[in-house]
C-alpha positions as CSV (number, residue, x, y, z in Angstrom):
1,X,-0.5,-83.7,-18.9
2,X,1.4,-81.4,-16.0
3,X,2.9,-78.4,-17.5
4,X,5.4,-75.9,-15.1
5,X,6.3,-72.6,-16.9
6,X,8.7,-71.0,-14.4
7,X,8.7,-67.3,-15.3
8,X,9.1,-63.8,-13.6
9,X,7.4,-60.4,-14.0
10,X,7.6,-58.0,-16.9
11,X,9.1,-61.1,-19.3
12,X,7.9,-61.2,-22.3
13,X,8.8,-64.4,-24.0
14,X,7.5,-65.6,-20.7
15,X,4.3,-63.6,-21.4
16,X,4.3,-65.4,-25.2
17,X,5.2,-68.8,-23.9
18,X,2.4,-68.6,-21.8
19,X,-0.4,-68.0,-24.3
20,X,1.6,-70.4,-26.9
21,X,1.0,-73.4,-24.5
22,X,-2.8,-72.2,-23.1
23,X,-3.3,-72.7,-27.0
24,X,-2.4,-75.5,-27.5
25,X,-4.6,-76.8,-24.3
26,X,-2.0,-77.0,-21.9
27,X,-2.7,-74.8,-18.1
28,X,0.5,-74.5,-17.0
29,X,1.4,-73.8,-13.2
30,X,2.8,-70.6,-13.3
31,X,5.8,-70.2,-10.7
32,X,8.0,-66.4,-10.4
33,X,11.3,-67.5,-9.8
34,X,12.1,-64.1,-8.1
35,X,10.2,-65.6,-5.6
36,X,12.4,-68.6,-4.6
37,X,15.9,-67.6,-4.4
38,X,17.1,-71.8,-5.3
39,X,15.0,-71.1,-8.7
40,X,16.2,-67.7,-9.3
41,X,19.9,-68.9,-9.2
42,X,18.9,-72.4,-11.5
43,X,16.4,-70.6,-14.2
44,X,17.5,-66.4,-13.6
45,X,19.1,-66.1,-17.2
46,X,16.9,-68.9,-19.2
47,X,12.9,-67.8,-18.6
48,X,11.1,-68.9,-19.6
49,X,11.7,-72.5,-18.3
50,X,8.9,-74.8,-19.9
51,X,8.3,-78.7,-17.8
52,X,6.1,-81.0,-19.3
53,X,5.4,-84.2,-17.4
54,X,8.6,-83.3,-14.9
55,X,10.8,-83.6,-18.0
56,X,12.2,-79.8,-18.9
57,X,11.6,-79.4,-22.6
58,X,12.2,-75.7,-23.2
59,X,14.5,-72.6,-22.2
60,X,13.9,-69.3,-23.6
61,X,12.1,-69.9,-25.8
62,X,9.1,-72.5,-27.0
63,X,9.8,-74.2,-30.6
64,X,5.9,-74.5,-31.5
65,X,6.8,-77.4,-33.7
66,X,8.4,-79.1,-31.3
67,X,5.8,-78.5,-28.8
68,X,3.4,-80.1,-31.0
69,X,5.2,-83.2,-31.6
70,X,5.8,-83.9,-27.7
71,X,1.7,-83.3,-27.5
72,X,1.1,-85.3,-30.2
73,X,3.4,-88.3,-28.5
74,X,2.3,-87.8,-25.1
75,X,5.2,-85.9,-23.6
């Protein structure tokens, strides 16, 4: 299972949807949008950005429940 969360520095619900998905066994690819100018003007006001199996499942903020559900059915 591929997991993206696109992010940037000094976020914090970026910092908690990161440790929210390492526990429940994902290793998402961490990518700073400040570092892309095309992903800084798609994601600058929604970080985090959660994509799970190339399908974008959450913005802002990651709905544990619903995380577990797409885990549980293969996202």
């Amino acid at each position: 299972m591929t997991c993206i969360l696109y992010t940037r520095q000094g976020c914090c619900l970026c910092d908690d949807a990161e440790v929210l998905l390492r526990r429940h066994g994902l290793s998402p690819q961490l990518i700073d949008i400040d570092e892309d100018e095309a992903l800084r003007g798609q994601f600058n006001e929604c970080v985090p950005v959660v994509v799970i199996n190339g399908k974008e499942r959450f913005r802002g903020r990651v709905n544990e429940v619903l995380l577990k559900r797409i885990l549980h059915h293969g996202g």
